[in-house]
C-alpha positions in Angstrom: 31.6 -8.1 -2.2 30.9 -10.8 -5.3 29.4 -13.0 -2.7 26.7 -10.3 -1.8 26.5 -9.0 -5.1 25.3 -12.5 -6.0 22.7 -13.1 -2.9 21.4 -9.8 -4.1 20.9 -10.7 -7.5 19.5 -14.3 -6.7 16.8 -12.7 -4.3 15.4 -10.2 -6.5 14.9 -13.0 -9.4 12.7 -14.4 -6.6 11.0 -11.5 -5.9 10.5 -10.8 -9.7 9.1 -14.4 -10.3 5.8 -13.6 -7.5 5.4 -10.8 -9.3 4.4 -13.2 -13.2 1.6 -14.2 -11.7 -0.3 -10.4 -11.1 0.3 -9.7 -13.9 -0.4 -12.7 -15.6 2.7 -12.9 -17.7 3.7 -15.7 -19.5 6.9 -17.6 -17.4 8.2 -19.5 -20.6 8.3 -16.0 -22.4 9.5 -13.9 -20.2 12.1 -16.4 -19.5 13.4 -16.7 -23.2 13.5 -12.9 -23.5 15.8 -12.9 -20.3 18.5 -15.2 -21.2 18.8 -12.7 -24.9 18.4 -9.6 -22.3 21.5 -11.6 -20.4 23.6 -12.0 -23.0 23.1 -8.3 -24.2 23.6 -7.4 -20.8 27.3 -9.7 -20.8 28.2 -7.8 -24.2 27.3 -4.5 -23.0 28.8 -4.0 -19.4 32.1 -6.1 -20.8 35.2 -5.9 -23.3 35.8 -9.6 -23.9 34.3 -9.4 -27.5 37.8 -10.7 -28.5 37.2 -14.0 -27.1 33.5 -14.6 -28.6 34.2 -15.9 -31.6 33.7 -19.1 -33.2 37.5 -20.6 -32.4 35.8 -20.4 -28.2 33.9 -23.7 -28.7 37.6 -25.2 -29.3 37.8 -25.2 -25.7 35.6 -28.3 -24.2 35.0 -25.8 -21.1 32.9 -23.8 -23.9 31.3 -27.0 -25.0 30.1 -27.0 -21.4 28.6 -24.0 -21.1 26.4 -25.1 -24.6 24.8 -27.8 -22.8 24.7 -25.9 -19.5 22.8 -23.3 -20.7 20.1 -25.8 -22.2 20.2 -26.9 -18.4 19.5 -23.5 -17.2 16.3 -22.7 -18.9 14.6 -26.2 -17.6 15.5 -25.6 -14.2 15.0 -21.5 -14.7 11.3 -22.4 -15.8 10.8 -25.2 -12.8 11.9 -22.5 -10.3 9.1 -20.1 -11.2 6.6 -22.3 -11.3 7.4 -23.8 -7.9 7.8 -19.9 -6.7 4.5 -19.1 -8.0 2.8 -23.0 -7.0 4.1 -23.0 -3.6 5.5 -19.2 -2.3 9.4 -17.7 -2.7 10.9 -19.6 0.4 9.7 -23.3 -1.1 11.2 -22.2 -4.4 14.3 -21.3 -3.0 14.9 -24.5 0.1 14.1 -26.3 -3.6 16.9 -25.1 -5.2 19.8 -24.5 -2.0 19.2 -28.2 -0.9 21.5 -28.7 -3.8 24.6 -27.1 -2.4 25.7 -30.6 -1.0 26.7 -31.4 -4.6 29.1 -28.8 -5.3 30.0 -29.1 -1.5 30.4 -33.2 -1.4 32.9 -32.2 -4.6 34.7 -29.8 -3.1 35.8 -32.6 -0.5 36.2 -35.4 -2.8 38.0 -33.8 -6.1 39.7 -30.4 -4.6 40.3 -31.8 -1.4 39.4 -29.2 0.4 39.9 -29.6 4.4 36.6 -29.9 6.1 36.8 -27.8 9.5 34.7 -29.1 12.1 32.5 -25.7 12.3 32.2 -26.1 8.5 30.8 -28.9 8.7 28.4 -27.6 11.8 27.6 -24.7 9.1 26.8 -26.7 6.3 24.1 -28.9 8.5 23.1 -26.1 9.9 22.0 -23.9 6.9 20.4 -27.3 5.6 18.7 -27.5 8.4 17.8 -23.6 8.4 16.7 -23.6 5.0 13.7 -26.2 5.6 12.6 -24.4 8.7 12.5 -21.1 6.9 10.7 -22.8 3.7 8.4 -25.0 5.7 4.6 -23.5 5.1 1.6 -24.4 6.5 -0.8 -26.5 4.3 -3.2 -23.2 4.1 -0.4 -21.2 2.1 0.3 -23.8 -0.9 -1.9 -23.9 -3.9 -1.1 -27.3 -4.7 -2.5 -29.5 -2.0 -1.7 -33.4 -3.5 -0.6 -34.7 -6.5 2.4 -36.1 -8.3 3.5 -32.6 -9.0 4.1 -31.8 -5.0 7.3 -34.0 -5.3 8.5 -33.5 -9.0 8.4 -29.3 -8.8 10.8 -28.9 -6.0 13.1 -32.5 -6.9 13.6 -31.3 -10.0 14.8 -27.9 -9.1 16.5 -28.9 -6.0 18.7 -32.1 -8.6 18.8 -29.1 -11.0 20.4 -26.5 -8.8 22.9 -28.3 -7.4 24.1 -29.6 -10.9 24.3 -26.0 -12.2 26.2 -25.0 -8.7 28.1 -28.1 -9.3 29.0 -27.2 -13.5 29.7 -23.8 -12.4 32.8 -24.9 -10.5 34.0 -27.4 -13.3 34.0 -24.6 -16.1 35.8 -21.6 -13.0 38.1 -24.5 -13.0 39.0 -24.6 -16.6 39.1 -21.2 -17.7 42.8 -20.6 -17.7 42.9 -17.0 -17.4 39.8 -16.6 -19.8 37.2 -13.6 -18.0 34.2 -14.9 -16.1 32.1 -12.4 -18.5 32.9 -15.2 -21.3 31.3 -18.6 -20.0 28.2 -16.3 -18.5 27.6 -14.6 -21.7 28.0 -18.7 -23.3 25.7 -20.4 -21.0 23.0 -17.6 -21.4 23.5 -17.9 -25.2 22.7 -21.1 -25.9 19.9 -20.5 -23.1 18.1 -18.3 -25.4 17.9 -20.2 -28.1 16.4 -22.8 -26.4 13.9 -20.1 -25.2 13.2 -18.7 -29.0 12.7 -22.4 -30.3 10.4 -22.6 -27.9 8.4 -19.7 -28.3 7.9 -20.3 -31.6 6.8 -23.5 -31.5 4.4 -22.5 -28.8 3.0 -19.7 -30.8 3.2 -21.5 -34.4 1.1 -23.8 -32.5 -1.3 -21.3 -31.2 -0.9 -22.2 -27.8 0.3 -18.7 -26.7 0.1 -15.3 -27.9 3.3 -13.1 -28.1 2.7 -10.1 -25.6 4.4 -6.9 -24.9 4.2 -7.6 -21.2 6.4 -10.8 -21.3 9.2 -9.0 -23.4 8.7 -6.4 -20.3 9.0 -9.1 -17.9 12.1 -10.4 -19.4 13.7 -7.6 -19.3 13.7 -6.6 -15.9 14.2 -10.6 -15.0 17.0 -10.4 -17.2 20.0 -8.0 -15.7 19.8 -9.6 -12.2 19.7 -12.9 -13.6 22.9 -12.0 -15.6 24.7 -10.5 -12.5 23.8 -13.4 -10.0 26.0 -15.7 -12.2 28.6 -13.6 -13.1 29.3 -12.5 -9.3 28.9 -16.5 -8.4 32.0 -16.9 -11.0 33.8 -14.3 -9.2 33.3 -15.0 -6.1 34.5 -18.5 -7.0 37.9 -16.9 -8.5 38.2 -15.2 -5.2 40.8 -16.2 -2.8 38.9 -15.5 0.5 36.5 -18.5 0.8 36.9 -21.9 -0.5 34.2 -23.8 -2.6 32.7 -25.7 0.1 31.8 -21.9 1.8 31.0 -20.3 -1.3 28.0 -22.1 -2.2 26.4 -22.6 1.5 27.0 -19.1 2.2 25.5 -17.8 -1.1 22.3 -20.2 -0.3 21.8 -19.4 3.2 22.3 -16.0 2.2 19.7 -16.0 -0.5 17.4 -17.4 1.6 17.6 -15.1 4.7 17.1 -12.4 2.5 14.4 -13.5 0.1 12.8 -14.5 3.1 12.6 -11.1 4.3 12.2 -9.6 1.6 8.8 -11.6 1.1 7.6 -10.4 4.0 8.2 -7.2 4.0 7.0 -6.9 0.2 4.4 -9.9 -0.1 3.6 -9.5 4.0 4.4 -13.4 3.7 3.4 -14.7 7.1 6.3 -16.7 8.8 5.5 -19.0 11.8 7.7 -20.5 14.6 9.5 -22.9 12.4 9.9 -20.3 9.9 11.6 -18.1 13.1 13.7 -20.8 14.1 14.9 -21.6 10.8 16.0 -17.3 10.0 17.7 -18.0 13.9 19.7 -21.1 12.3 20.5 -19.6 8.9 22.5 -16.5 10.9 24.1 -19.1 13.1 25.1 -20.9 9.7 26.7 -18.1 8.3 29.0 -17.6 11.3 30.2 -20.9 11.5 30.4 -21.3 7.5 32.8 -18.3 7.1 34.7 -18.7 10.4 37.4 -17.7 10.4 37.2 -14.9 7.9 
């Protein structure tokens, strides 16, 4: 349920992010007024108040999550402007490419068994998630450039170090609720995003608008939810790392990708066919045998 929870969550901050554009809203903005909206959000729907206090960062887990969170809004920012440059489904093959770092440390560190349909599944979904994403030339806005390979490397290196962190703080918690390190990460998140923001409008180079706080509102509780159900799901006992994180991508994929077209009549061609076909075989052979 966790696992779902989280593909929900990730796919509607997709959907949410084509939706900036329409409205002309400010990603940088709305995206600062998120992470607060995530941590009131954490506080809110919680009881673990006893553990925020200033003793927390004793714990170099907490430390983490500082620098994590300054992480989180780079890569946050790169992943709406690659959904917005290029469509949802580049956005997200962008940012699931990087499940074969969590994955590759899963084997290596945890020692985790690789089954020989896991490791089917994992190619699979890779494979599935570049025919899904794969658009014809017609339906990117940016045709050449420097920018065509920086946008999605960065979010794709950026993803999988997040996916990759996640694990290392699950890891250390020692009991401590998966509510805390969310709420920590999206902390230090926003006040990246504020610094920001003021700089920007100090400067004069934006305008503070009602529509952005709007906008980072309703990005906000999903974004919250997608990581805290990832931490859970992680906690679980019913799939190990190295199916976690493949089956939340794949999963995130298929259903942004069909989302998109039912919302945002997206057109998907025979590649993009072929790669929903793989991303359902993926599954099966990721989480077999459940």
């Amino acid at each position: 349920m966790y696992l779902l929870l989280s593909i929900l969550c990730s796919s509607l901050i997709n959907l949410i992010f084509r939706y900036f554009p329409t409205h002309s809203v400010d990603n940088q903005q709305a995206i600062a007024v998120n992470y607060w909206v995530c941590v009131g959000t954490g506080v809110l729907t919680s009881n673990v108040n006893e553990y925020l206090t200033p003793s927390i960062y004793e714990h170099s887990w907490a430390q983490y999550c500082i620098v994590l969170g300054l992480f989180f809004i780079t890569v946050f920012f790169g992943m709406a402007v690659t959904a917005q440059k290029f469509g949802i489904s580049v956005s997200v093959i962008a940012a699931k490419m990087g499940v074969v770092f969590p994955v590759l440390y899963a084997f290596i560190f945890l020692k985790e068994e690789p089954t020989a349909m896991l490791l089917i599944g994992i190619v699979v979904s890779l494979l599935g998630v570049y025919f899904v994403s794969k658009k014809d030339r017609n339906q990117i806005k940016i045709k050449s450039g420097l920018w065509v390979i920086l946008l999605p490397a960065l979010v794709l290196i950026g993803s999988g170090c997040i996916d990759l962190s996640l694990k290392i703080i699950e890891l250390n918690l020692n009991g401590v609720p998966a509510e805390v390190p969310t709420i920590l990460i999206f902390f230090s998140a926003a006040i990246l995003g504020t610094l920001v923001t003021t700089i920007r409008v100090a400067r004069k180079w934006t305008q503070l608008k009602w529509k952005n706080v709007f906008a980072g509102i309703i990005l906000g509780v999903p974004n919250y939810f997608s990581i805290f159900f990832i931490f859970k799901a992680l906690q679980s006992n019913i799939f190990q790392t190295s199916q976690v994180y493949p089956l939340n991508n794949i999963g995130i994929v298929l259903l942004s990708t069909i989302l998109s077209v039912i919302i945002f009549r997206e057109h998907l061609n025979r590649r993009n066919l072929i790669g929903i076909s793989m991303a359902v075989v993926a599954i099966v052979l990721i989480s077999w045998p459940f």
